[in-house]
PyMOL commands that place a pseudoatom at each C-alpha (Angstrom):
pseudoatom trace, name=CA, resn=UNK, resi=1, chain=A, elem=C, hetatm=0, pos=[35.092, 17.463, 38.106]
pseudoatom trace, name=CA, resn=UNK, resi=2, chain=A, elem=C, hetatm=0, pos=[31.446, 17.108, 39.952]
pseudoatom trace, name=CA, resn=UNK, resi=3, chain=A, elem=C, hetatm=0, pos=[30.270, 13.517, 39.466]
pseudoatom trace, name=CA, resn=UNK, resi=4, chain=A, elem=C, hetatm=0, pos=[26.669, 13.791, 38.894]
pseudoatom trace, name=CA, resn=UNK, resi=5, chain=A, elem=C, hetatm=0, pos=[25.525, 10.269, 40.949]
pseudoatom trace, name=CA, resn=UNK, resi=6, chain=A, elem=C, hetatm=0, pos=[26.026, 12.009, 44.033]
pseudoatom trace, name=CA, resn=UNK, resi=7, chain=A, elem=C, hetatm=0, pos=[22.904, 14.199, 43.591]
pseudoatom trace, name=CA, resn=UNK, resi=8, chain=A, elem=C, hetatm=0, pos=[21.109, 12.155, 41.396]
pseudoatom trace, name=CA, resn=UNK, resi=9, chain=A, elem=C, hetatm=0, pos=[21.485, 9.448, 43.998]
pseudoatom trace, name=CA, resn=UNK, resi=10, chain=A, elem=C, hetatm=0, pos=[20.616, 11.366, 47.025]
pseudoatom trace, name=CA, resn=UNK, resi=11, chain=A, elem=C, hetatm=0, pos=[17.712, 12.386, 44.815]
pseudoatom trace, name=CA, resn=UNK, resi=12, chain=A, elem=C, hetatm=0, pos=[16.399, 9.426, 44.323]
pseudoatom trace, name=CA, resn=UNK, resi=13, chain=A, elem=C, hetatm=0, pos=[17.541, 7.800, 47.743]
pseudoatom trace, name=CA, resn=UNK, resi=14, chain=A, elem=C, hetatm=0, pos=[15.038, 11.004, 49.519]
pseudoatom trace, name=CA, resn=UNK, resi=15, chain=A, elem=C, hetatm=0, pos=[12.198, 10.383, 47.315]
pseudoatom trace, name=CA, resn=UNK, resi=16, chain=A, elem=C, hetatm=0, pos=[12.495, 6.794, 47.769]
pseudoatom trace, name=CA, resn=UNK, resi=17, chain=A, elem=C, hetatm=0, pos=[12.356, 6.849, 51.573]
pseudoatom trace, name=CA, resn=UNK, resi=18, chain=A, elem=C, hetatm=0, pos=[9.136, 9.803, 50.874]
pseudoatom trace, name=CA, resn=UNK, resi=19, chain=A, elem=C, hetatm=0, pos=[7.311, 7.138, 48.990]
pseudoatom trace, name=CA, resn=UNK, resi=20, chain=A, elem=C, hetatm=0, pos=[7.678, 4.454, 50.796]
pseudoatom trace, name=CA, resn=UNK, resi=21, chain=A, elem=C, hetatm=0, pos=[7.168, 6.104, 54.378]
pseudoatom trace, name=CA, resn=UNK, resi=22, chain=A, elem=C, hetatm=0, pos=[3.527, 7.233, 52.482]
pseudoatom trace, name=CA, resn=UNK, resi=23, chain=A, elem=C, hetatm=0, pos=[2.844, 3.493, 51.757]
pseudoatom trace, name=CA, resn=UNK, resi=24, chain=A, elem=C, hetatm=0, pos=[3.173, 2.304, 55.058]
pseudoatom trace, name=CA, resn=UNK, resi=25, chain=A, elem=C, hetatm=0, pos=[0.728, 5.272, 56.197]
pseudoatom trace, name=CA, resn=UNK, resi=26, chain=A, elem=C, hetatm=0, pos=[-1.686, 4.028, 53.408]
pseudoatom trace, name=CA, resn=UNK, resi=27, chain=A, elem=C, hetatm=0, pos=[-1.254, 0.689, 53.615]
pseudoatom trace, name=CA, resn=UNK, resi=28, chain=A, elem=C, hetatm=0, pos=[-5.003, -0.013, 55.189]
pseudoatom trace, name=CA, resn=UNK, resi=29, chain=A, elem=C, hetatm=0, pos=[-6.596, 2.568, 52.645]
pseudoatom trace, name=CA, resn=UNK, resi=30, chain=A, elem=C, hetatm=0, pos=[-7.807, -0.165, 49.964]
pseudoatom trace, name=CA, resn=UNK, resi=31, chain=A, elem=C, hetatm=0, pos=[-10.063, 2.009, 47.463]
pseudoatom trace, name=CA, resn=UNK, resi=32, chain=A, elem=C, hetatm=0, pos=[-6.790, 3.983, 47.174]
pseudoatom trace, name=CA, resn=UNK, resi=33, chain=A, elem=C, hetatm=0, pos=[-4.927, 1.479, 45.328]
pseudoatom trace, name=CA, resn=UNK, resi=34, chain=A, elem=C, hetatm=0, pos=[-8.041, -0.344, 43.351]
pseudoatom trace, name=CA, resn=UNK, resi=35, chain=A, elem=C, hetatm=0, pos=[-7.316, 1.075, 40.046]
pseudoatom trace, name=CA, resn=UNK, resi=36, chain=A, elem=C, hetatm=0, pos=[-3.291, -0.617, 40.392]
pseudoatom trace, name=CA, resn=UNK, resi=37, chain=A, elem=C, hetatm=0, pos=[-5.346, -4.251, 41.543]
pseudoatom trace, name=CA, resn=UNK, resi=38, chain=A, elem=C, hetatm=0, pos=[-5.208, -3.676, 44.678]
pseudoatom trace, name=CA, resn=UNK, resi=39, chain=A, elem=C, hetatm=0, pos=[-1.279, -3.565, 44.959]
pseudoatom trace, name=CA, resn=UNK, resi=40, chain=A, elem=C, hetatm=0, pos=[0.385, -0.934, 47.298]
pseudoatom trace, name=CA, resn=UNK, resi=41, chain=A, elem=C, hetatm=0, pos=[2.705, 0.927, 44.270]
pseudoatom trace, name=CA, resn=UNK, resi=42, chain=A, elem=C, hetatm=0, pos=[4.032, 3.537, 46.523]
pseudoatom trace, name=CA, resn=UNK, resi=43, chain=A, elem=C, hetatm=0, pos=[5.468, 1.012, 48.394]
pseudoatom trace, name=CA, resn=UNK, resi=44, chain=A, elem=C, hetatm=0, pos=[6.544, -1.151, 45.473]
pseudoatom trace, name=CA, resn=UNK, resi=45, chain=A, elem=C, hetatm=0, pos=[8.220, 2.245, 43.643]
pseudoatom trace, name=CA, resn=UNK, resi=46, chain=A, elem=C, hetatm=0, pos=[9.470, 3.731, 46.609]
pseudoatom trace, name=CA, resn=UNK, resi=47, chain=A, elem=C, hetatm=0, pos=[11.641, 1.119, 48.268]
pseudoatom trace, name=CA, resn=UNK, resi=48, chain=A, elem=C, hetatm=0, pos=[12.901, 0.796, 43.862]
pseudoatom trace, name=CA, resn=UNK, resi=49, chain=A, elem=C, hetatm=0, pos=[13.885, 4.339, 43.841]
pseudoatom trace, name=CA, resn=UNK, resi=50, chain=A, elem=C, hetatm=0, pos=[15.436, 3.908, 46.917]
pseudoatom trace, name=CA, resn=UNK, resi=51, chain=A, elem=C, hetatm=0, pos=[17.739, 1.530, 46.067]
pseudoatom trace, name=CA, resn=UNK, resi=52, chain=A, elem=C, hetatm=0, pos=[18.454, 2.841, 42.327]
pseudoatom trace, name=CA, resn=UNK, resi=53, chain=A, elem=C, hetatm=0, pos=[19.359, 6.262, 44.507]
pseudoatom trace, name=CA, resn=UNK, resi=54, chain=A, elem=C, hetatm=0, pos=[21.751, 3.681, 46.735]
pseudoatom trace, name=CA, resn=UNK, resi=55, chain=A, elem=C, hetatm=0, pos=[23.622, 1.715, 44.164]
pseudoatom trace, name=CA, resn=UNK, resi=56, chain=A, elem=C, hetatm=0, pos=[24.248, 5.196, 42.493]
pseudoatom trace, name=CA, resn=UNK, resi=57, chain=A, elem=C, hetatm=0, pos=[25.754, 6.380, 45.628]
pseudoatom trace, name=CA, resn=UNK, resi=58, chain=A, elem=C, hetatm=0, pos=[27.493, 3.136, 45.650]
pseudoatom trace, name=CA, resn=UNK, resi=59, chain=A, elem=C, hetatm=0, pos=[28.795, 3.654, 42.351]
pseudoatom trace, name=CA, resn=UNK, resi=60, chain=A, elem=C, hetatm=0, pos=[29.833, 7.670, 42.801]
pseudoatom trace, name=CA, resn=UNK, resi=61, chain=A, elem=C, hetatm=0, pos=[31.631, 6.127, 46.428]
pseudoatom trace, name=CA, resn=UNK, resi=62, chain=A, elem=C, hetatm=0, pos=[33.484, 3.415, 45.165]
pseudoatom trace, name=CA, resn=UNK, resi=63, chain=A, elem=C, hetatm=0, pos=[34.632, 5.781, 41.821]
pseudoatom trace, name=CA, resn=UNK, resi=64, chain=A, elem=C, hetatm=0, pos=[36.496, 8.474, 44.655]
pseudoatom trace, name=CA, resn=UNK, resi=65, chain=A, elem=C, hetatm=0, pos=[38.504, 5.554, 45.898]
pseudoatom trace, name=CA, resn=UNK, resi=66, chain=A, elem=C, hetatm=0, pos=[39.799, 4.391, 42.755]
for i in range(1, 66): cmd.bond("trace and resi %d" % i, "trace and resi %d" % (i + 1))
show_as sticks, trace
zoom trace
């Protein structure tokens, strides 16, 4: 049977990673992140995805062994 955290995890894991690599790039642009007070929310939602994506691949790892 497919287990559906492996792609949903590597999913999220690559968009993560995407997002977060763009934050570091606009890290110095400040007008870009006035309307979220000045927080950098790429950064913020990338490295979340990233590890959502991770413990799902966690999860789908640790269920083959079993």
């Amino acid at each position: 049977m497919v287990d559906i955290r492996i792609p949903i995890g590597l999913m999220f894991s690559i968009i993560g990673i995407l997002i977060s690599v763009f934050g570091f790039f606009t890290m110095s642009n400040a007008e870009m992140y006035q309307k979220s007070l000045g927080f950098n929310v790429n950064i913020l939602m990338g490295v979340l995805m990233l590890v959502f994506g991770l413990i799902m691949l966690y999860f789908a790892k640790r269920k083959k062994k079993a």
